[in-house]
N, C-alpha and C positions, 0 to 999 in steps of 0.2 A: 567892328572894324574889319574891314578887308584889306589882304596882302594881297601884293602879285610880285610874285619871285621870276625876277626875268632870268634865265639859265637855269637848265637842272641837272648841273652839274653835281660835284663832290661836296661843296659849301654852299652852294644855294640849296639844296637837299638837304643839307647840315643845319640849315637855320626853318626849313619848312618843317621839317619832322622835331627839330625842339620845341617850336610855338607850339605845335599840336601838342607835341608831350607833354608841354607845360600847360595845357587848358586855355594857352592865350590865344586862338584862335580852335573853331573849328575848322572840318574838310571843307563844307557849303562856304567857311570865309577866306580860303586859299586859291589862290589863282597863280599858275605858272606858266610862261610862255616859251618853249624850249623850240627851236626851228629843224632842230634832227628830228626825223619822224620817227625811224628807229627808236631812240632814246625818248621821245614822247609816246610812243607806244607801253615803254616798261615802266614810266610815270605814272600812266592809264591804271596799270596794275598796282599799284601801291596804293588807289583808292585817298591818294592826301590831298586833294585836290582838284579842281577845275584845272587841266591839261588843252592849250592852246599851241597851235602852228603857226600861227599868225597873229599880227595883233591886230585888237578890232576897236569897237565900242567898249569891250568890258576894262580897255585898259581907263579908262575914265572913273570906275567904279571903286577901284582900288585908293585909299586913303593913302596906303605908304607904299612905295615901287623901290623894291630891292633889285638890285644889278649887281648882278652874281655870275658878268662873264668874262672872259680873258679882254685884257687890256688891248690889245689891238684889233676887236672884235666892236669895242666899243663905238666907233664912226658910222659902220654900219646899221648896228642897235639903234643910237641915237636916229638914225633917219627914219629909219622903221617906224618908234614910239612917236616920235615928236609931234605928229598929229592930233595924235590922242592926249598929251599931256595938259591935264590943267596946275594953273599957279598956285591952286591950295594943297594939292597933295604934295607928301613929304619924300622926297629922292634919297635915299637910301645907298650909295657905292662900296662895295668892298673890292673894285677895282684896284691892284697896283701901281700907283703912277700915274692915275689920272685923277689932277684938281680940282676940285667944285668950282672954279674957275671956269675948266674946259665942258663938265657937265652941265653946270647953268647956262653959257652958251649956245649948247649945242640944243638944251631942251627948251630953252627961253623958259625956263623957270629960276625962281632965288631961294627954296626951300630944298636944301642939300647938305645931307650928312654923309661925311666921309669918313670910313671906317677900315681897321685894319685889322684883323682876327688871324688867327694861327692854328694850325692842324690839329691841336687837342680840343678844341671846339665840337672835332668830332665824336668827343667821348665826353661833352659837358664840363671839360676843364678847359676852354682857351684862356686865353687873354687877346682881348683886343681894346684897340685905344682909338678913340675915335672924336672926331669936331664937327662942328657945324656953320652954316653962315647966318649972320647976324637974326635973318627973317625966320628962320626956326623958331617957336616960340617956345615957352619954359615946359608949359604942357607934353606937345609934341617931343622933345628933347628928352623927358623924362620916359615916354610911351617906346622911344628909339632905343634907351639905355634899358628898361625894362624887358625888351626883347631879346638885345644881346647879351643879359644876363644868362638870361636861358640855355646859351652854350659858356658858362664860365663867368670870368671876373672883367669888368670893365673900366675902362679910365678915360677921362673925358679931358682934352687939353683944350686950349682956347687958340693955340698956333698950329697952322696946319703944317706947318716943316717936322714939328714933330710926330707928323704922322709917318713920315719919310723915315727917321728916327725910331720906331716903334717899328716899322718895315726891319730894319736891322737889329733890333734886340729880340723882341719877340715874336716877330712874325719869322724870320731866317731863327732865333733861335734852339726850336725841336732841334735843329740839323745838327747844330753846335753838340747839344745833350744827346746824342745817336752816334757823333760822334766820336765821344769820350766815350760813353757805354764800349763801340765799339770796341776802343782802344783799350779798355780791360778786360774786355772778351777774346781778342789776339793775346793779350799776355797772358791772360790763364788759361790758352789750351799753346801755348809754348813753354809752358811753367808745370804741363802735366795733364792738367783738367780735359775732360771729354767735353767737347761743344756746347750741350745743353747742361751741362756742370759751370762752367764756364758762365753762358749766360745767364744761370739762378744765384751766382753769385753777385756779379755786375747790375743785374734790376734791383736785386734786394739793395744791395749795397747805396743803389741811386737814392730808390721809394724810404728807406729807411734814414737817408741823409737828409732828404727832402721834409720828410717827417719832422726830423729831430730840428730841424730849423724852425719849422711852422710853430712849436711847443713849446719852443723858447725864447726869452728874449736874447740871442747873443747874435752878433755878426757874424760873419763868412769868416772873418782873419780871429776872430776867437774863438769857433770850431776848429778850425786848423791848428790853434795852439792846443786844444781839448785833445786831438788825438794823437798832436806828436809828440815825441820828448824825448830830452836830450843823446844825440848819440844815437836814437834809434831807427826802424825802418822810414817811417812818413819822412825823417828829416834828410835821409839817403836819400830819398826822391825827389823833394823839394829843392835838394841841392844840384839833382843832376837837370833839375827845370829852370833854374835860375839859371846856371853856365848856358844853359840852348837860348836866355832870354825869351820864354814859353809866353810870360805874362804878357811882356809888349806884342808880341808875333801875333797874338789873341787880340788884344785891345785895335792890332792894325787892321785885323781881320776885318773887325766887327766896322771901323771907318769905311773900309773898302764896300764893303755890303751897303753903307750910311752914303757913299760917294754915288752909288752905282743907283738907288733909289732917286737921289735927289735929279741925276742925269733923266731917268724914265720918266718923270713929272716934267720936263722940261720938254722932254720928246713930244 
């Protein structure tokens, strides 16, 4: 199987260096097409790859064509590839905001998987969710989820609005979870803590909550009963996040982020 990772960017890099790691390709089966010469130069040196400036014949070569560049980037790509594109190979998007709708289109092909993945991909933990169009077959579908294994866990919908959906939970996600980190890292170095006291409290505290959920069968609201109790600090806190109405402000958040996807797909 040959890949050809169009962008080599931060996640397109992200998904060529796990195939390799994972043994599901070799370098001799990696192909990337990156148009900054600069940044195709320090591709050069990482040795992962067949490094392209242009696209040529070899994009025909490629089974599965990943498109791994910014969303408004994409009109132009497509002109570029479209030549080269045949109907068998499999189109591959982790594009924000753009529909297999507007990618089948624009490549006049119907073999398009649309995918959403999230910055801990970087580190072999993402989550991404991702769908397909009807012409994908069971094989290919499987060969697709197999690879983005490689960076984390996967989930496969059958509707592609929820990929929009999946843009707002766990792709904006990380930010939510850096957030809150943050926000315990500000109150323990206003509560005394030195910076890096501070934040070895707040990671352990996350990695170890995170933990203790993975280990167990309880929910989120029956940890929360697990460490408060009556009268005591968790429940002072709790109480001062209900009166601000925390939980709905959060829930509008995460719509707003859910509103603003669905606008960029439309775009």
């Amino acid at each position: 199987m040959k890949i050809l990772v169009i962008g080599g960017g931060n996640m397109g890099m992200t998904y060529a260096q796990s195939f390799l790691r994972s043994h599901i390709v070799t370098p001799d089966q990696m192909i990337i097409l990156e148009k900054s010469e600069d940044k195709a130069q320090k591709l050069k040196a990482l040795n992962i790859g067949t490094v392209h400036g242009e696209p040529g014949d070899y994009v025909k070569e490629a089974d599965l064509i990943i498109m791994a560049v910014k969303p408004q980037d994409c009109e132009d790509v497509f002109k570029r590839i479209q030549p080269w594109i045949d109907k068998q190979q499999v189109v591959l998007s982790i594009m924000a905001g753009v529909t297999m709708d507007k990618i089948g289109v624009s490549l006049q092909t119907s073999k398009v998987v649309r995918a959403m993945p999230n910055l801990p991909a970087q580190v072999g933990l993402g989550m991404t969710v991702f769908t397909s169009t009807a012409e994908v077959t069971r094989i290919e579908l499987v060969m697709v989820q197999n690879l983005l294994n490689s960076t984390g866990k996967t989930l496969f919908v059958s509707n592609e609005e929820l990929i929009d959906a999946a843009t707002a939970i766990s792709g904006s996600g990380p930010a939510y979870v850096f957030f809150f980190m943050q926000s315990l890292i500000d109150a323990g170095i206003q509560l005394g803590f030195e910076r890096a006291q501070a934040e070895l409290l707040a990671f352990q505290t996350f990695k170890g909550a995170v933990e203790s959920y993975n280990k167990n069968n309880f929910s989120c609201n029956e940890w929360i009963s697990k460490v408060s109790s009556k009268g005591g600090t968790t429940e002072a806190a709790f109480n001062r996040l209900k009166e601000r109405e925390v939980h709905d402000a959060l829930q509008q958040a995460y719509i707003n982020a859910y509103n603003r996807a669905q606008e960029l797909s439309k775009m």
